[in-house]
C-alpha positions as CSV (number, residue, x, y, z in Angstrom):
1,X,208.1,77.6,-255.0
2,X,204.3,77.6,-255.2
3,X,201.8,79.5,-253.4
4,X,201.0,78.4,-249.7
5,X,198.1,75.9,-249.0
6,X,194.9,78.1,-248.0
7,X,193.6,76.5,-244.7
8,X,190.1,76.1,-246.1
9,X,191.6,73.8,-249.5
10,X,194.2,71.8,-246.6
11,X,190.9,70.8,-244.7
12,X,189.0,69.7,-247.4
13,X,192.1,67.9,-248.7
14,X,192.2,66.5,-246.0
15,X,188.6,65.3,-245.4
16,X,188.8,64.0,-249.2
17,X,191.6,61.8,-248.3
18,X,190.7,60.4,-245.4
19,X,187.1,59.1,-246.4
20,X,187.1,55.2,-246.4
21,X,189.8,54.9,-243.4
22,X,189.1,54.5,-239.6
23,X,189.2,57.4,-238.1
24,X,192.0,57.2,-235.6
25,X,191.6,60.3,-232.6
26,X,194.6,61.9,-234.1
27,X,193.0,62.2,-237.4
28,X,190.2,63.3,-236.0
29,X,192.4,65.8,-234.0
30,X,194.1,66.3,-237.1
31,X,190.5,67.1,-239.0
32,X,189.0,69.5,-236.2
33,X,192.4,71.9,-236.0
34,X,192.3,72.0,-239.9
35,X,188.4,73.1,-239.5
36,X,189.5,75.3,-237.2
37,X,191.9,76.7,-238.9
38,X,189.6,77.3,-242.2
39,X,186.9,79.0,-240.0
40,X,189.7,81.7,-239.0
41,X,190.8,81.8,-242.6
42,X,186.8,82.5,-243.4
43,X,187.1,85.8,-241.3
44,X,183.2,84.9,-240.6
45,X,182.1,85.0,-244.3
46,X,178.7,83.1,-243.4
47,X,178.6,81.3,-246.6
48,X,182.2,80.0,-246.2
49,X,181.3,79.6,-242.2
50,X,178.4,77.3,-243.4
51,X,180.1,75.5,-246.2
52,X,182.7,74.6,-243.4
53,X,180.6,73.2,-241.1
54,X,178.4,71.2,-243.4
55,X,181.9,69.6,-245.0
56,X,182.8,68.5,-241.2
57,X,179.7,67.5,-240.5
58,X,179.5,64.6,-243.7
59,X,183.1,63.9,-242.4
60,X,181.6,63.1,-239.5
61,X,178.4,61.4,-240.4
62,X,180.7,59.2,-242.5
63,X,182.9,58.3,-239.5
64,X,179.7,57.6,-237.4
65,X,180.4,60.6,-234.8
66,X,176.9,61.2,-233.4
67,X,178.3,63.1,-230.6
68,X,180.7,65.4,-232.5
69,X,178.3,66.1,-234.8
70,X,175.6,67.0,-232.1
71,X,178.5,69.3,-230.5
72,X,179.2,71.1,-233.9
73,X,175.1,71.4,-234.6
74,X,174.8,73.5,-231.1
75,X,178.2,75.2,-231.9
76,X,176.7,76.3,-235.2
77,X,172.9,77.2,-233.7
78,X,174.9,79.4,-231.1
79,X,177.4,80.8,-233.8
80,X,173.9,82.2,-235.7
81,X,174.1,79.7,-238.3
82,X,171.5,77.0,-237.1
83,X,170.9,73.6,-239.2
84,X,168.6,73.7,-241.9
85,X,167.2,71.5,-244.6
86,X,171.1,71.3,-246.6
87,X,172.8,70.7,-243.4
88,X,170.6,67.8,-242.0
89,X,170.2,65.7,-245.5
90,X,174.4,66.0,-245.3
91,X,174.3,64.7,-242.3
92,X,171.9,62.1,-243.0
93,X,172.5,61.1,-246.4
94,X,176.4,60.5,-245.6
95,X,175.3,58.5,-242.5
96,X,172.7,56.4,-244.5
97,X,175.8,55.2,-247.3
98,X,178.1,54.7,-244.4
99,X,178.6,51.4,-242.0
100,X,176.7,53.9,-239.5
101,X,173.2,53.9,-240.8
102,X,171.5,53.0,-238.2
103,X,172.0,56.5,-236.8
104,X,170.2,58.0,-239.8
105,X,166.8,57.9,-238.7
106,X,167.7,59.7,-235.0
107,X,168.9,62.7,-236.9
108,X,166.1,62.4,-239.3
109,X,164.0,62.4,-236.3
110,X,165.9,65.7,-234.5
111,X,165.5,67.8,-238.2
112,X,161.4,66.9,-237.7
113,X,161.5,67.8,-234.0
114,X,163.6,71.4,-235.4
115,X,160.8,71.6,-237.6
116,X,162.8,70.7,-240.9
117,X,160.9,69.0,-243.4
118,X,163.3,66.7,-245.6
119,X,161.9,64.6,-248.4
């Protein structure tokens, strides 16, 4: 039989394959507990930790979550790992080529007010 799934590689499976589909509250249920999951697995490698947070956070950004993804930005600020430059183009970049780009510009906006420059 083969080798069990890592948590980490079952999240981004499973971010990969739901791109492109409504995001029902049990997916997104489904999404958060495999984050969860991979940020245990991650034994608080910061690079992994970060990595993690910046996949959920296009996930979300693509699914047009402004308020998850302002919940997981103060979770990550708390957690020591505040946004930067990387995790706000994500962020805005997936929401700009998504139905949700509207929202673009207010996180644009919040990265300036941070202090982030983006280009």
């Amino acid at each position: 039989e083969g080798m069990p799934q890592s948590a980490k590689l079952r999240f981004e499976t499973l971010i990969a394959t739901s791109r492109g589909s409504a995001l029902s509250d049990s997916k997104l249920q489904e999404v958060e507990g495999a984050f969860q999951d991979a940020l245990e697995e991650s034994q608080g490698l910061s690079i992994v930790t970060k990595h993690l947070y910046q996949e959920l956070l296009g996930f979300l950004a693509r699914s047009g979550q402004s308020e998850q993804i302002q919940a997981r930005l103060k979770e990550m600020k708390l957690g020591g790992f505040p946004a930067d430059q990387v995790t706000y183009g994500i962020i805005i970049n997936a929401l700009a080529s998504s139905a949700f780009a509207s929202l673009a510009s207010s996180f644009f906006r919040q990265a300036e007010q941070e202090g982030i420059a983006l280009t």
